[in-house]
Residue frames relative to the residue before (quaternion, step in Angstrom):
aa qw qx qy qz dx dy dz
X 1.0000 0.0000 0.0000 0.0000 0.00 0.00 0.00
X 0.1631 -0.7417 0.6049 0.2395 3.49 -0.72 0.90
X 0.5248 -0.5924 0.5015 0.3495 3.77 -1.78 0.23
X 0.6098 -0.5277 0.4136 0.4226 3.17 -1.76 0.69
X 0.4564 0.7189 -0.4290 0.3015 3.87 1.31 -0.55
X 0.7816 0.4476 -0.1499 0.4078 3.01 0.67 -2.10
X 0.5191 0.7321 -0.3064 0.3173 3.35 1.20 -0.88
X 0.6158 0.6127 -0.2018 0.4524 2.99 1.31 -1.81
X 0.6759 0.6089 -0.2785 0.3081 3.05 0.44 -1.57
X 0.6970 0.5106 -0.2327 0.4465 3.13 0.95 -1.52
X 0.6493 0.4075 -0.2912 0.5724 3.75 0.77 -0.88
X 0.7813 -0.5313 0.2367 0.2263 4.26 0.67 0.59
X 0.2819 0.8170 -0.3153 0.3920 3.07 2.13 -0.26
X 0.1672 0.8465 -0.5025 -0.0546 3.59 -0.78 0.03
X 0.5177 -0.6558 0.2974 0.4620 3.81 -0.10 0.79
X 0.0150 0.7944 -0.6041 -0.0616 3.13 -0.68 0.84
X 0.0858 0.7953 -0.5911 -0.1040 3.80 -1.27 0.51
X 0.3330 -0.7300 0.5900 0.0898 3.45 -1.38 1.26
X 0.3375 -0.5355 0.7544 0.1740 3.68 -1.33 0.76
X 0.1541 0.7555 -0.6367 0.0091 3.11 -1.05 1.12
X 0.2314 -0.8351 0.4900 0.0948 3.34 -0.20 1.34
X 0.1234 0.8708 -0.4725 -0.0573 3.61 -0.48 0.44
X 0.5285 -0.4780 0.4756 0.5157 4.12 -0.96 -0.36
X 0.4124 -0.5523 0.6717 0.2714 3.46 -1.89 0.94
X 0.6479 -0.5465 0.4706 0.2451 3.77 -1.22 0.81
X 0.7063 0.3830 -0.1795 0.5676 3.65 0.95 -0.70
X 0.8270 -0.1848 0.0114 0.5308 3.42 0.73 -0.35
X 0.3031 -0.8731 0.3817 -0.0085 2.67 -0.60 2.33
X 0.6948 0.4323 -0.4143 0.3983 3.54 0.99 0.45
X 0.6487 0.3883 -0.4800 0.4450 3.25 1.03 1.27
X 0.4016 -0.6822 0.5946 0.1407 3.27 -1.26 0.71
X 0.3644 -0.5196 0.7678 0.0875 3.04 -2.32 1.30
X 0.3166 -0.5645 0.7342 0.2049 3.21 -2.08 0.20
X 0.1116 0.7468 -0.6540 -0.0464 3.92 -1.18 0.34
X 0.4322 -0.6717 0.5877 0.1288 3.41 -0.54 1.51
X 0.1440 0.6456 -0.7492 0.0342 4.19 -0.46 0.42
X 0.0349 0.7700 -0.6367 0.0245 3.43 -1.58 1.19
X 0.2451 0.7664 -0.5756 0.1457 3.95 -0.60 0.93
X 0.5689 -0.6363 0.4561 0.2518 3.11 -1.14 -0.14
X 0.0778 0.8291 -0.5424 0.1111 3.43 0.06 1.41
X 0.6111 -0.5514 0.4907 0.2859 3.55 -1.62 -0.57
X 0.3601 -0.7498 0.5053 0.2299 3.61 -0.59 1.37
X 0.7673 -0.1525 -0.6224 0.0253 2.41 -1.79 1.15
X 0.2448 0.8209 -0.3485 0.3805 3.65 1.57 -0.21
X 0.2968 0.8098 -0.5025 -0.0609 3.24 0.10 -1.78
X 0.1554 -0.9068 0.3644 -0.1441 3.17 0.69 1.60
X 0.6022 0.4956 -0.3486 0.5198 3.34 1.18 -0.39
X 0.7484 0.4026 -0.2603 0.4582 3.30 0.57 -1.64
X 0.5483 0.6055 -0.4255 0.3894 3.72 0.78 -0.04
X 0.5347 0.7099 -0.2240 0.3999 3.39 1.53 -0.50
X 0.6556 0.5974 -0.1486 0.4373 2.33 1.15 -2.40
X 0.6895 0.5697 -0.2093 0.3953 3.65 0.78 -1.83
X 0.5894 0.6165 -0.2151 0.4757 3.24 1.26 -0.71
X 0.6108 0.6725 -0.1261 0.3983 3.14 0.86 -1.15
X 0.6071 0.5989 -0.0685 0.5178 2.92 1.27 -2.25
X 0.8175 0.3931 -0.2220 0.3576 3.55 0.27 -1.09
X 0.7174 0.5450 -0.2086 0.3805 3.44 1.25 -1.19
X 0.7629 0.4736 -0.1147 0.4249 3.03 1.99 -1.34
X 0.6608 0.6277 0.0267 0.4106 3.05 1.56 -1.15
X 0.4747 -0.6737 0.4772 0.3052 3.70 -0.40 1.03
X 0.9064 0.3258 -0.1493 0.2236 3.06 0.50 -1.59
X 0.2022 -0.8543 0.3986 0.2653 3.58 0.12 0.51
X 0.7592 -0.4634 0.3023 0.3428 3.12 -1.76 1.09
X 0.2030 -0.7355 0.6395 0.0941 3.33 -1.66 0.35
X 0.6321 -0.4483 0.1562 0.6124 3.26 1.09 -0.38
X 0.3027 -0.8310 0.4660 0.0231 3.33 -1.68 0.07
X 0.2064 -0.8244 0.5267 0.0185 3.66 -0.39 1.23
X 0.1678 0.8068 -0.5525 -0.1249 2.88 -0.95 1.18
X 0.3903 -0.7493 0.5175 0.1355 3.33 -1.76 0.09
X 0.0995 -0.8335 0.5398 0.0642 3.74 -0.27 1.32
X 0.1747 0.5980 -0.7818 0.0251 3.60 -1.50 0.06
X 0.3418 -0.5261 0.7628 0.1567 2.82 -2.02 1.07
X 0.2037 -0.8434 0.4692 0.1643 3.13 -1.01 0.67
X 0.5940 0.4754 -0.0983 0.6415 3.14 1.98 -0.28
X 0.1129 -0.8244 0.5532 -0.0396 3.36 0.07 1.49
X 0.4675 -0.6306 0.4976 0.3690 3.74 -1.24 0.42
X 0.6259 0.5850 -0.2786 0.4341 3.65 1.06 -0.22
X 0.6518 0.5023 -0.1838 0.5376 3.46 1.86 -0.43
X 0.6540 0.3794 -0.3083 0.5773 3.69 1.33 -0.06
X 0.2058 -0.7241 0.6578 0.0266 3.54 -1.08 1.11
X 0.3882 -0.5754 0.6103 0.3818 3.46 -1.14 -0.02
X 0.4960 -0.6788 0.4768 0.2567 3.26 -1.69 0.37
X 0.2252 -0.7745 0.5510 0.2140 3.86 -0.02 0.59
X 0.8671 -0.2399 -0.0358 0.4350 3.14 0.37 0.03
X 0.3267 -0.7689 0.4912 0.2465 4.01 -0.76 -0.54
X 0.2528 -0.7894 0.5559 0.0625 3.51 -1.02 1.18
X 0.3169 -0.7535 0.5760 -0.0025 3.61 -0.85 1.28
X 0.2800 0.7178 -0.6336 -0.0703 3.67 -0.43 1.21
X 0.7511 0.2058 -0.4070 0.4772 3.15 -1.82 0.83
């Protein structure tokens, strides 16, 4: 069975994670940090657009801003085919 991770990967996904600093509801002139990590699609970023979405519609506290970080971890230069396969015992 392969993971839904690796899967991703293969279809171009890459791990992406956003600092997302925002205001506490009770007191709006201080800021929180939430780390959000998944695997989404550069430059779009289609999940975390959700996520943000989410954040506003669901969430008291509203956004302050947001950093993000991409990496493909799966490169086309890092997957070979297999030529063949060896069977011991």
């Amino acid at each position: 069975m392969v993971s839904e991770a690796f899967r991703k990967q293969l279809e171009g996904y890459g791990l992406t994670t956003a600092k997302i600093l925002y205001r506490l509801p009770d007191h709006p002139r201080l800021l929180q940090t939430y780390v959000w990590q998944e695997y989404d699609l550069w430059p779009e970023f289609p999940t975390l657009m959700r996520f943000l979405d989410f954040w506003r519609r669901e969430l008291e506290g509203p956004v302050h801003s947001v950093t993000v970080a991409h990496a493909k971890l799966i490169k086309p230069s890092e997957i070979r085919q297999v030529q063949g396969m060896f069977v011991l015992h």
